[in-house]
C-alpha positions in Angstrom: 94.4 126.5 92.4 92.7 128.1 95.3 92.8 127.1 98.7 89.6 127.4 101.2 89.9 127.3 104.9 87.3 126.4 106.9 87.6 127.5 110.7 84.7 128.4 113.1 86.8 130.1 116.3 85.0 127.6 118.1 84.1 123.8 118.6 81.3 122.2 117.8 79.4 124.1 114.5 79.2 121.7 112.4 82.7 123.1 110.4 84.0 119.2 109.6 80.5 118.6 108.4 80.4 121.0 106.3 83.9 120.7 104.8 84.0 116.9 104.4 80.0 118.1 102.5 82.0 120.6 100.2 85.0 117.1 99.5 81.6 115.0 98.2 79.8 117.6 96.2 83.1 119.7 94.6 85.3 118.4 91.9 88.8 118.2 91.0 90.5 119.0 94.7 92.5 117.8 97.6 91.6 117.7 101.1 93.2 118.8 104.1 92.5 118.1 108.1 94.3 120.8 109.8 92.6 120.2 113.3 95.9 118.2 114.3 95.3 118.2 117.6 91.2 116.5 117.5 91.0 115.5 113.8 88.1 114.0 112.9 87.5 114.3 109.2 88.6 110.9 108.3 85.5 109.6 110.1 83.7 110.6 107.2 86.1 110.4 104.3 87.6 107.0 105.3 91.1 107.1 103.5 93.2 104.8 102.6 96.6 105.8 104.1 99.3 105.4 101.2 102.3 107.2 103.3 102.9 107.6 107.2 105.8 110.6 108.2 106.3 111.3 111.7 106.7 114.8 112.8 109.2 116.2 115.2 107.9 119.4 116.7 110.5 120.5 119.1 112.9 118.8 121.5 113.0 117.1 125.0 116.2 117.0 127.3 118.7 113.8 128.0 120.6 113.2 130.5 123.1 111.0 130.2 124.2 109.3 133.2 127.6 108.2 132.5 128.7 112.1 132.9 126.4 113.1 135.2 127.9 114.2 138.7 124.9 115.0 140.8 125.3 118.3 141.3 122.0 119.2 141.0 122.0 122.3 138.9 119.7 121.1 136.6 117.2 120.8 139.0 117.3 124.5 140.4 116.9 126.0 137.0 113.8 123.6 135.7 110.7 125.9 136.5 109.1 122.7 135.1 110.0 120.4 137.4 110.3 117.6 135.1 113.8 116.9 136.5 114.5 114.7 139.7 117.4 112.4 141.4 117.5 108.9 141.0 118.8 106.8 144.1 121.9 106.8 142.9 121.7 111.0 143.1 121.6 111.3 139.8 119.4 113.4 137.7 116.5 111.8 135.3 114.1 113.5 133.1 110.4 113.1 133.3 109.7 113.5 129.1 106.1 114.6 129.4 106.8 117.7 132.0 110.1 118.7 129.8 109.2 121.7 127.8 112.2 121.4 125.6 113.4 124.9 127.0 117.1 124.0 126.8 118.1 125.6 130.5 118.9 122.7 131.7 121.6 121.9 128.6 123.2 125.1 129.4 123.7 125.2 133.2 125.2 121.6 133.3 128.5 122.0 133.9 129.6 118.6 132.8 127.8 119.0 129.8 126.0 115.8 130.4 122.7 116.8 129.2 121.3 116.6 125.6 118.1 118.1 123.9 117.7 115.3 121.4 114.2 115.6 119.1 111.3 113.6 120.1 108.3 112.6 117.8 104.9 114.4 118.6 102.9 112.8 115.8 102.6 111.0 112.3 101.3 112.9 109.1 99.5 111.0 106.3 98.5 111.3 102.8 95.6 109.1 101.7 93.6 108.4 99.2 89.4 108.4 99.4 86.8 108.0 97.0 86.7 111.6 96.8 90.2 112.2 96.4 93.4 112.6 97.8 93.2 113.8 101.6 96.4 114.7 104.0 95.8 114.6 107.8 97.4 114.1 110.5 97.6 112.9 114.5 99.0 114.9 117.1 100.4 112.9 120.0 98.5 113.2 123.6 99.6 116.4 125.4 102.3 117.3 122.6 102.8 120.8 121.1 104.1 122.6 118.5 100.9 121.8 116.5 101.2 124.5 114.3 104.2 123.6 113.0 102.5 119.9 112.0 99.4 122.1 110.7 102.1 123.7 107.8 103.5 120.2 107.2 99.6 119.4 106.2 99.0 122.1 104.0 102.4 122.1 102.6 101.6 118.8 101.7 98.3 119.2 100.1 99.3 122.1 98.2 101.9 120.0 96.8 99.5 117.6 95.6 97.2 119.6 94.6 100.4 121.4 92.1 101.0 118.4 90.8 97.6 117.0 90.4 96.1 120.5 88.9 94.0 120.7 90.9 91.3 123.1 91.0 90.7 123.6 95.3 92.4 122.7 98.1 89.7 122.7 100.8 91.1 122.6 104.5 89.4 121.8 107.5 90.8 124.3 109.9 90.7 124.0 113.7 88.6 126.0 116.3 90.0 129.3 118.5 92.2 131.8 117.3 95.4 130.4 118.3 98.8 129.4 116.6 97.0 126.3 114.5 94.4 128.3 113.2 96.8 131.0 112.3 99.1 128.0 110.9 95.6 127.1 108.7 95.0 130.5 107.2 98.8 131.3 106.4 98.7 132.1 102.4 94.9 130.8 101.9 92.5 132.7 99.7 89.5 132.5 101.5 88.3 131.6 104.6 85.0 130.5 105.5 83.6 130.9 109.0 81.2 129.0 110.3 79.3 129.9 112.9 75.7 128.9 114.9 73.2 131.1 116.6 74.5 131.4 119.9 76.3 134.1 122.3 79.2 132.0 122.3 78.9 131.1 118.4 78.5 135.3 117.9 81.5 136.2 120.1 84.1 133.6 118.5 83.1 134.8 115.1 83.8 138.1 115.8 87.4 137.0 117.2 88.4 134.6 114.0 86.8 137.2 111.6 89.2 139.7 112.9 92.0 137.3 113.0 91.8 136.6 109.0 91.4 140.1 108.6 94.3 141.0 110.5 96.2 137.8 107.8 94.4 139.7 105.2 92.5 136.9 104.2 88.9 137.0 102.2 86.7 136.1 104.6 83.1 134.5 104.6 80.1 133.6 106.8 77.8 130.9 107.2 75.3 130.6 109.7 74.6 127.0 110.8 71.3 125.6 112.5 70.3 129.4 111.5 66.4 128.3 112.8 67.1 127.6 116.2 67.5 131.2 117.5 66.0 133.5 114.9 67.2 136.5 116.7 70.9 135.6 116.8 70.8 134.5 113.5 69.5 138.5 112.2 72.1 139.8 115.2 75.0 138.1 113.0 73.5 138.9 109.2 73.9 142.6 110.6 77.0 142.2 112.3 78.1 140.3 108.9 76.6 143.2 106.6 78.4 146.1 108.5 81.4 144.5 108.8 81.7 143.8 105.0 81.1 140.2 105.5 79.8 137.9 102.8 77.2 136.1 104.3 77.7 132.5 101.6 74.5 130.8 103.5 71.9 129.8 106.2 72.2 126.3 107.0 69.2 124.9 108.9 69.0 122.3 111.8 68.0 118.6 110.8 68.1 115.1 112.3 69.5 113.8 109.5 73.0 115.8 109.8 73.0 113.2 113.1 72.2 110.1 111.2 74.7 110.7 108.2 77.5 110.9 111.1 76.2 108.1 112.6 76.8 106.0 109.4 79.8 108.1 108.3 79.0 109.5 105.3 78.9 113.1 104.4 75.4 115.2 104.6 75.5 116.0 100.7 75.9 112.4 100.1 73.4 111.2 102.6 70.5 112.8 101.7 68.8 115.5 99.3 67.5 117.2 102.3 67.1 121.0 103.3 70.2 121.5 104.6 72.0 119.3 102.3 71.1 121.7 99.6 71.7 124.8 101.6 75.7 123.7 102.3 75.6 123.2 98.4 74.3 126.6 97.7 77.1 127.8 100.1 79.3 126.0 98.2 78.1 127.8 95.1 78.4 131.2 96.9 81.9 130.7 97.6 82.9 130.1 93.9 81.1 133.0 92.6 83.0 135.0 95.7 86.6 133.2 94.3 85.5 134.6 90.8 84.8 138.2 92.2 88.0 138.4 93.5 89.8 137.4 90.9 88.0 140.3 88.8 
């Protein structure tokens, strides 16, 4: 079972329409959203949720006013300002400005505060007409979503175990941060997506560098490759001295629009140009899983 990552070190390059493309068009897998924190994928898988868990990613103060005495330490050591006095001079905790970072707890000298865990989010596994998908939903302004990102993959890989599964293929999230490192953790490849642009070029170098740093097999595809030529030959170099496999050139099309428009993914929308470029990528990917393993 081999597990593909798909990430793009920046918004907006098509990465979801691409991997939810590879979930119509490759057989015998599970899929995975790990973009917690703006998933999208389901807009074009449409699952069926089977199971809802929530997900507990760190913990928020109480105060409980039966012991508290007013003496205001709390408030002194909360860089956060999430803590205030109540007209009866006792303290109260605003949840969304508590960072969970405990000071508080520790200063009281009453002991009348209590970091108590607070749900950030639900995680689901579903079922869709092209298998079984696991995604979840980060709650507005809540952290910690790496730690829901693992519960994801954890998740799918479990599925995929038990199911024999051939691929797990994971929609990853944008940037280099603590979710996309979260999404790369223990995967076998990693496919980056990227588009012709000096923002598109600079984030690719940064998440090429990150999977390399996670030694991490690591792939390129270019996407809307024909609407700035010269990048697109600036990142096919950059690619070629750097070792990259470059899995594809995917060009720009209306019809990538209108297949999101009616939720359905590219491959399965239309026979079109760049629906058969994203399955030659897929095809250069496999060949790249069989290299490896030689």
């Amino acid at each position: 079972m081999k597990q593909l990552v798909i990430i793009s070190g920046k918004g907006g390059t098509g990465k979801t329409i691409i991997s939810a493309s590879f979930a119509a068009i490759a057989k015998n897998k599970v899929m995975a959203d790990c973009d917690v924190d703006a998933a999208n994928l389901y807009l074009l898988l449409h699952p069926k949720i089977q199971e809802t868990h929530s997900f507990s990613g760190g913990k928020k103060a109480k105060i409980h006013s039966d012991k508290c005495t007013g003496c205001g330490e709390c408030l002194n050591v909360c860089r956060f300002e999430a803590i205030s006095k109540k007209e009866d001079g006792k303290a109260t905790v605003d949840f969304i400005s508590c960072e969970g970072c405990a000071v508080c707890s520790y200063v009281c000298p009453v002991e009348a505060i209590e970091m108590e865990s607070s749900m950030s989010g639900n995680w689901y596994v579903s079922q869709t007409k092209y298998g079984p998908f696991v995604h979840a939903k980060l709650g507005i302004a809540e952290e910690n979503s790496g730690k829901l990102v693992t519960e994801v993959r954890k998740k799918a890989k479990e599925i995929a175990e038990k199911n024999n599964s051939d691929f797990v293929i994971i929609d990853g999230p944008p940037g280099i941060g603590c979710p996309v490192i979260a999404s790369l953790s223990g995967a076998d490849m990693a496919l980056v997506v990227t588009e012709p642009t000096l923002s598109g070029i600079h984030d690719m170098e940064r998440v090429v560098q990150t999977a390399q740093h996670f030694r991490i097999q690591t792939a390129c595809c270019i996407n809307k490759y024909d609407i700035n030529l010269n990048n697109s030959n600036q990142i096919e170099l950059w690619c070629k001295k750097n070792s990259i496999p470059l899995a594809g050139r995917i060009p720009f099309d209306d019809d990538v629009t209108k297949s999101l428009v009616q939720g359905i993914p590219l491959t399965e929308y239309s026979n079109n140009h760049a629906a058969e470029e994203i399955k030659k990528v897929w095809q250069n990917l496999q060949r790249l899983f069989f290299t490896k393993e030689r």
